[in-house]
N, CA, C and O atoms as a Maestro MAE file, in Angstrom:
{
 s_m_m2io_version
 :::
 2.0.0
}

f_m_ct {
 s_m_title
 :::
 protein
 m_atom[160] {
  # First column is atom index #
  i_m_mmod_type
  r_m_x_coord
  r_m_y_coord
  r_m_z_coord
  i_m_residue_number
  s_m_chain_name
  s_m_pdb_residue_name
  s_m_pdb_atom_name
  i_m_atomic_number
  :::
  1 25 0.838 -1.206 0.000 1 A "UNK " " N  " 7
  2 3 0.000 0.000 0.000 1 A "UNK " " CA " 6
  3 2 0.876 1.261 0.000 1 A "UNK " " C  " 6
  4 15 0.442 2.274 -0.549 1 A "UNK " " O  " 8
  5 25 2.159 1.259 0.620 2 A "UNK " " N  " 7
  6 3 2.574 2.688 1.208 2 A "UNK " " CA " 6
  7 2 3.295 2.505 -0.618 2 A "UNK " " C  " 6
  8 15 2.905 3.171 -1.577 2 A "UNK " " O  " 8
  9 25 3.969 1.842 -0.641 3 A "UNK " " N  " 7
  10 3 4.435 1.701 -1.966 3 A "UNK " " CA " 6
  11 2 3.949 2.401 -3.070 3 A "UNK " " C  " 6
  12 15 4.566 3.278 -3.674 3 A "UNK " " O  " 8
  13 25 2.626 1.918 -3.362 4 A "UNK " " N  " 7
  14 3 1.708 2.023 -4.656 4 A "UNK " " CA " 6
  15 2 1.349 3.552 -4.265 4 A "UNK " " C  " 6
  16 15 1.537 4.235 -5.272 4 A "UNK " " O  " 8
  17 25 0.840 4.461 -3.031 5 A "UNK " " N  " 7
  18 3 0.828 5.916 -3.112 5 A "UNK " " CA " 6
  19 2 1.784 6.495 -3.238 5 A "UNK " " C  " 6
  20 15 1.719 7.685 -3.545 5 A "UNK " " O  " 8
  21 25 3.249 5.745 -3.011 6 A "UNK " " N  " 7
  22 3 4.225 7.051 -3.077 6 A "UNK " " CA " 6
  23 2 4.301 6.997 -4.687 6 A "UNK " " C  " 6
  24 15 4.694 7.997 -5.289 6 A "UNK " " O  " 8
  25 25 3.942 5.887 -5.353 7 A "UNK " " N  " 7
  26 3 4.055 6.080 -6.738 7 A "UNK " " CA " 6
  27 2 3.653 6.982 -7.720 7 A "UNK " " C  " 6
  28 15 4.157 7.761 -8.530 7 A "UNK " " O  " 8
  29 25 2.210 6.466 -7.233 8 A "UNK " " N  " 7
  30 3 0.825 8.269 -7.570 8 A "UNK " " CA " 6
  31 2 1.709 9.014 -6.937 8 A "UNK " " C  " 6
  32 15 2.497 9.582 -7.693 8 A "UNK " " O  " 8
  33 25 1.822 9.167 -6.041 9 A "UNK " " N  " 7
  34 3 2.249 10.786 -5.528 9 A "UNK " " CA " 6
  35 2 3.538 11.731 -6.673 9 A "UNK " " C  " 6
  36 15 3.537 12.791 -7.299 9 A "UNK " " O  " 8
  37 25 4.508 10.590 -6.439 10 A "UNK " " N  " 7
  38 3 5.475 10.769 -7.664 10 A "UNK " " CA " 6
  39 2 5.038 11.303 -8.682 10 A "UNK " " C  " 6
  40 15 5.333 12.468 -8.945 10 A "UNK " " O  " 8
  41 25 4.124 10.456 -9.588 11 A "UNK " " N  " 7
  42 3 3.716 10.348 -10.677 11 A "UNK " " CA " 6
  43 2 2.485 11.972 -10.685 11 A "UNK " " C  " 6
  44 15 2.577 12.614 -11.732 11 A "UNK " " O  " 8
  45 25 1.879 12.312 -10.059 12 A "UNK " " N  " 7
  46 3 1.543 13.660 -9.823 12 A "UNK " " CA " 6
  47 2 2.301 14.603 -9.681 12 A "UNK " " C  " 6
  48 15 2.020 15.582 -10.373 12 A "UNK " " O  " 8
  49 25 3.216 14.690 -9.005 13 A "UNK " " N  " 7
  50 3 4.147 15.985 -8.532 13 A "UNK " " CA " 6
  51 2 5.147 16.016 -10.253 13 A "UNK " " C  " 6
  52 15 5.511 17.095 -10.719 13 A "UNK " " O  " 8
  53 25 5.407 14.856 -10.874 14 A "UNK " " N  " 7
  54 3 6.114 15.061 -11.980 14 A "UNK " " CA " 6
  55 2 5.074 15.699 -13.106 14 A "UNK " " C  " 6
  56 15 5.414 16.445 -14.024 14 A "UNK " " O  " 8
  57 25 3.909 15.295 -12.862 15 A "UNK " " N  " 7
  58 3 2.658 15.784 -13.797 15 A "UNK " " CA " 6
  59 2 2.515 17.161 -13.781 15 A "UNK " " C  " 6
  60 15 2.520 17.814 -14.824 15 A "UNK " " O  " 8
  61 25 2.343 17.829 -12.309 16 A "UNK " " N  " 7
  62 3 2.931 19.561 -11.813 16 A "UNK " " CA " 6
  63 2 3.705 19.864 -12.194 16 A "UNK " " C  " 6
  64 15 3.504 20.948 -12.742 16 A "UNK " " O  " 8
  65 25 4.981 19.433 -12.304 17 A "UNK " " N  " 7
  66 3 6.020 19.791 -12.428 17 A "UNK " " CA " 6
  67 2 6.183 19.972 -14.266 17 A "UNK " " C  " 6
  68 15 6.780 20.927 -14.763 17 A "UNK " " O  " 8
  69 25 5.799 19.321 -14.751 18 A "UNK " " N  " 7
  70 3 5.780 19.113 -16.394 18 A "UNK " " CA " 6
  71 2 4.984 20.064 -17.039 18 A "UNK " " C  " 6
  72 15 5.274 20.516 -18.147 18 A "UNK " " O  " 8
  73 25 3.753 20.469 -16.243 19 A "UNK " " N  " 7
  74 3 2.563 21.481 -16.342 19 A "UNK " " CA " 6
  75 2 3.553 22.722 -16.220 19 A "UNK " " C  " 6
  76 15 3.644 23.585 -17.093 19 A "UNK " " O  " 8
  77 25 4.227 22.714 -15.131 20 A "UNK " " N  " 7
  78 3 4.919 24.310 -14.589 20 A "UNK " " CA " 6
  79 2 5.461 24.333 -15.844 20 A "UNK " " C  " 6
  80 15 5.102 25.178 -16.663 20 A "UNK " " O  " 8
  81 25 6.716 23.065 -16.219 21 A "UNK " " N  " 7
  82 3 7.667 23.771 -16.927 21 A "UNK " " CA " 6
  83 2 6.894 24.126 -18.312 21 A "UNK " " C  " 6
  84 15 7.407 25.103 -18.857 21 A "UNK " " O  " 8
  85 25 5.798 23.584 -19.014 22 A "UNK " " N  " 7
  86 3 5.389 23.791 -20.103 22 A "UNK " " CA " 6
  87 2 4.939 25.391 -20.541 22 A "UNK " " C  " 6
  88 15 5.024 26.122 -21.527 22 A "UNK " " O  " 8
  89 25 4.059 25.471 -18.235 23 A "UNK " " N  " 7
  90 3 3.458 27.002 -18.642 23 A "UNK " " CA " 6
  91 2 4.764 28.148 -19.082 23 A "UNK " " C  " 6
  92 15 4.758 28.994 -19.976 23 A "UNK " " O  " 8
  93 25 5.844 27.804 -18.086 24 A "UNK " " N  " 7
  94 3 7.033 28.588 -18.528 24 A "UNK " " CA " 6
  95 2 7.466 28.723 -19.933 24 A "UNK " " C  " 6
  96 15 8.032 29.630 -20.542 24 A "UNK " " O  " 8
  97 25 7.182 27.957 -20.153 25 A "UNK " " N  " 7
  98 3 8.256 27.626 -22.031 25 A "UNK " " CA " 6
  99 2 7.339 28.725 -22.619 25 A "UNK " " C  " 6
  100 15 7.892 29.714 -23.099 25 A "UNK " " O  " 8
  101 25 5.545 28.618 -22.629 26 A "UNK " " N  " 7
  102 3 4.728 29.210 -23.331 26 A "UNK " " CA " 6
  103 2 4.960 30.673 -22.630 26 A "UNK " " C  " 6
  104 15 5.182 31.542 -23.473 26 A "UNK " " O  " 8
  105 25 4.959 31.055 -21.519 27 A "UNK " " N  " 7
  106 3 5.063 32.528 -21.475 27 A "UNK " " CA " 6
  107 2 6.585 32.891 -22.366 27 A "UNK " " C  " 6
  108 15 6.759 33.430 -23.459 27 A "UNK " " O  " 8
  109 25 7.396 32.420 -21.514 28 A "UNK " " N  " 7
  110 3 9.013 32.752 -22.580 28 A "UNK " " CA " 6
  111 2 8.308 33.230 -24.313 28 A "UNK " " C  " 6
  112 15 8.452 34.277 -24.943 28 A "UNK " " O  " 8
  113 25 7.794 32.383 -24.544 29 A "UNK " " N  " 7
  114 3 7.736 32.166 -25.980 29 A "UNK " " CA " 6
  115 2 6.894 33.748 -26.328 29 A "UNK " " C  " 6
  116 15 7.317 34.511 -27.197 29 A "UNK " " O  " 8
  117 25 5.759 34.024 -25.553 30 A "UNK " " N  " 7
  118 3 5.113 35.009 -25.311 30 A "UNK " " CA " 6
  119 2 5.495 36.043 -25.701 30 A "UNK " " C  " 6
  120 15 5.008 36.811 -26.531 30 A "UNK " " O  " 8
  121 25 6.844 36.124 -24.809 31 A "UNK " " N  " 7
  122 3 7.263 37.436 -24.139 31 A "UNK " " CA " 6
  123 2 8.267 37.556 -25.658 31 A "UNK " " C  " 6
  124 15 8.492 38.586 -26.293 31 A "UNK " " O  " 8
  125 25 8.710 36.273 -25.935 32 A "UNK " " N  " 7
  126 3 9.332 36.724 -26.994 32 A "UNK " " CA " 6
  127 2 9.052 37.317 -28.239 32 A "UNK " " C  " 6
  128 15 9.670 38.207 -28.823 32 A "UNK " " O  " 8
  129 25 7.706 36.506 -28.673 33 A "UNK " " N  " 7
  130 3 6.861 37.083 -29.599 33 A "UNK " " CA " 6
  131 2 6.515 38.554 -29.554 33 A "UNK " " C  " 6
  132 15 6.325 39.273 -30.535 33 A "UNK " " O  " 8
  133 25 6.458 38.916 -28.230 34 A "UNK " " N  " 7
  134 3 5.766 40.351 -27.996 34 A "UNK " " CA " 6
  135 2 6.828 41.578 -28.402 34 A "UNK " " C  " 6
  136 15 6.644 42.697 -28.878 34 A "UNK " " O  " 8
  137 25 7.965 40.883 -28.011 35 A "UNK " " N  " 7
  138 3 9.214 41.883 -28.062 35 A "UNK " " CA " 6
  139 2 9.337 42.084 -29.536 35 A "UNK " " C  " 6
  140 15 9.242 43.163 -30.121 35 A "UNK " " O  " 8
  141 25 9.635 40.518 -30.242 36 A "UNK " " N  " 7
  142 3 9.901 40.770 -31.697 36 A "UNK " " CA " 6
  143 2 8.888 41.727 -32.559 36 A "UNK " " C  " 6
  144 15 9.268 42.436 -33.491 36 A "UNK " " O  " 8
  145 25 7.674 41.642 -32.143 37 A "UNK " " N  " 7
  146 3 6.557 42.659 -32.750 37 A "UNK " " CA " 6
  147 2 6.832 44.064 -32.525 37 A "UNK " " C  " 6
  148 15 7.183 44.890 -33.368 37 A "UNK " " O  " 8
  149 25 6.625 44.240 -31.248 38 A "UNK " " N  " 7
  150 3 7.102 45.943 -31.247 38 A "UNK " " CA " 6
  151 2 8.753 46.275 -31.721 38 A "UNK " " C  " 6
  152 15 9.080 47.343 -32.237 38 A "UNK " " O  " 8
  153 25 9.693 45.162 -31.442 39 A "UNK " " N  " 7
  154 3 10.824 45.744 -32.215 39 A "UNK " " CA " 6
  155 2 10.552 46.348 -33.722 39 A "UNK " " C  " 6
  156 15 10.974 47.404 -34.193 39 A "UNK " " O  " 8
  157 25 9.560 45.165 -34.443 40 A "UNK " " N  " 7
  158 3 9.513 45.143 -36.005 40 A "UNK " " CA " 6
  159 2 9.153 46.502 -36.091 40 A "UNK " " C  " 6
  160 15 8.978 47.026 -37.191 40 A "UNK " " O  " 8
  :::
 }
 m_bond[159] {
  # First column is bond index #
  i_m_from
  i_m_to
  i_m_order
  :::
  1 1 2 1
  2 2 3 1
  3 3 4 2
  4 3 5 1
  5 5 6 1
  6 6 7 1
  7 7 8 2
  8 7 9 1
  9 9 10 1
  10 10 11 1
  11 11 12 2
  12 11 13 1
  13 13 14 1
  14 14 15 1
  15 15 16 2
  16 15 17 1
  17 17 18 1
  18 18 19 1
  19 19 20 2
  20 19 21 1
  21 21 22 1
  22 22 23 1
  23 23 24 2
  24 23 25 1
  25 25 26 1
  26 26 27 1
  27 27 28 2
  28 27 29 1
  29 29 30 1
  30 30 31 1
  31 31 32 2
  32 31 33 1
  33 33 34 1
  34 34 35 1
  35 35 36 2
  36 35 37 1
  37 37 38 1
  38 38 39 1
  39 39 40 2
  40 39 41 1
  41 41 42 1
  42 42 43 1
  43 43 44 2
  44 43 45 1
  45 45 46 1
  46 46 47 1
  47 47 48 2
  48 47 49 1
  49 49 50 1
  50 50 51 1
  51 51 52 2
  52 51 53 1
  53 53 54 1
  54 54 55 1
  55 55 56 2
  56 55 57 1
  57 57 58 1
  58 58 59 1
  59 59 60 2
  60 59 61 1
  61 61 62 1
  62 62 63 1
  63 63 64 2
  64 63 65 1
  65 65 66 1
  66 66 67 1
  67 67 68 2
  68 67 69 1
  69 69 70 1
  70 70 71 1
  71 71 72 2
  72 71 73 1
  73 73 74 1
  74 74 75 1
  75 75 76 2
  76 75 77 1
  77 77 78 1
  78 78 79 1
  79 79 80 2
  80 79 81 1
  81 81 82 1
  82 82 83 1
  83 83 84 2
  84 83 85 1
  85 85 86 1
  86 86 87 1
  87 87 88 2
  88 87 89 1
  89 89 90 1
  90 90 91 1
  91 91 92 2
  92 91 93 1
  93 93 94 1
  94 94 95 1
  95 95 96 2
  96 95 97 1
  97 97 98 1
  98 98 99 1
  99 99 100 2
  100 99 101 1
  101 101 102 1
  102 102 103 1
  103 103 104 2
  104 103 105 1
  105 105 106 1
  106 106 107 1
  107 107 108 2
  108 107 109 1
  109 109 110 1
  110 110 111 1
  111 111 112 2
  112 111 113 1
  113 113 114 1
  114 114 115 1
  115 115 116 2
  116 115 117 1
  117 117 118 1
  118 118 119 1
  119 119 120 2
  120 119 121 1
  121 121 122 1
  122 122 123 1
  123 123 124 2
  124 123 125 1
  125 125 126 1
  126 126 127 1
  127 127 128 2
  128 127 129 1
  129 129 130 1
  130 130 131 1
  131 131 132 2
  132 131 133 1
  133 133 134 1
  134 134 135 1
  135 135 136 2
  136 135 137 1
  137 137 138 1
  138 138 139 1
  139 139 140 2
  140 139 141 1
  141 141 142 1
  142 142 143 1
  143 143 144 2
  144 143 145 1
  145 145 146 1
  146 146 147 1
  147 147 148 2
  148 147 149 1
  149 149 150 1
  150 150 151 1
  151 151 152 2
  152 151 153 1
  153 153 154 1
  154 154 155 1
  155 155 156 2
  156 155 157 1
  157 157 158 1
  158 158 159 1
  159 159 160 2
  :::
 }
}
């Protein structure tokens, strides 16, 4: 039993963690887009 939740648990916190880094990538990408526009 203790086994099989720390697994889920794992397996969630890497799911958060994959979510965070994705939202990051998409703002970066954002911010970059935004810059290149008003530079143009």
């Amino acid at each position: 039993m203790i086994g099989a939740t720390r697994v889920v648990a794992t397996t969630e916190a890497m799911m958060i963690a994959g979510m965070i880094d994705t939202i990051v990538v998409m703002i970066i990408i954002v911010m970059i887009v935004i810059v290149e526009t008003t530079e143009s």
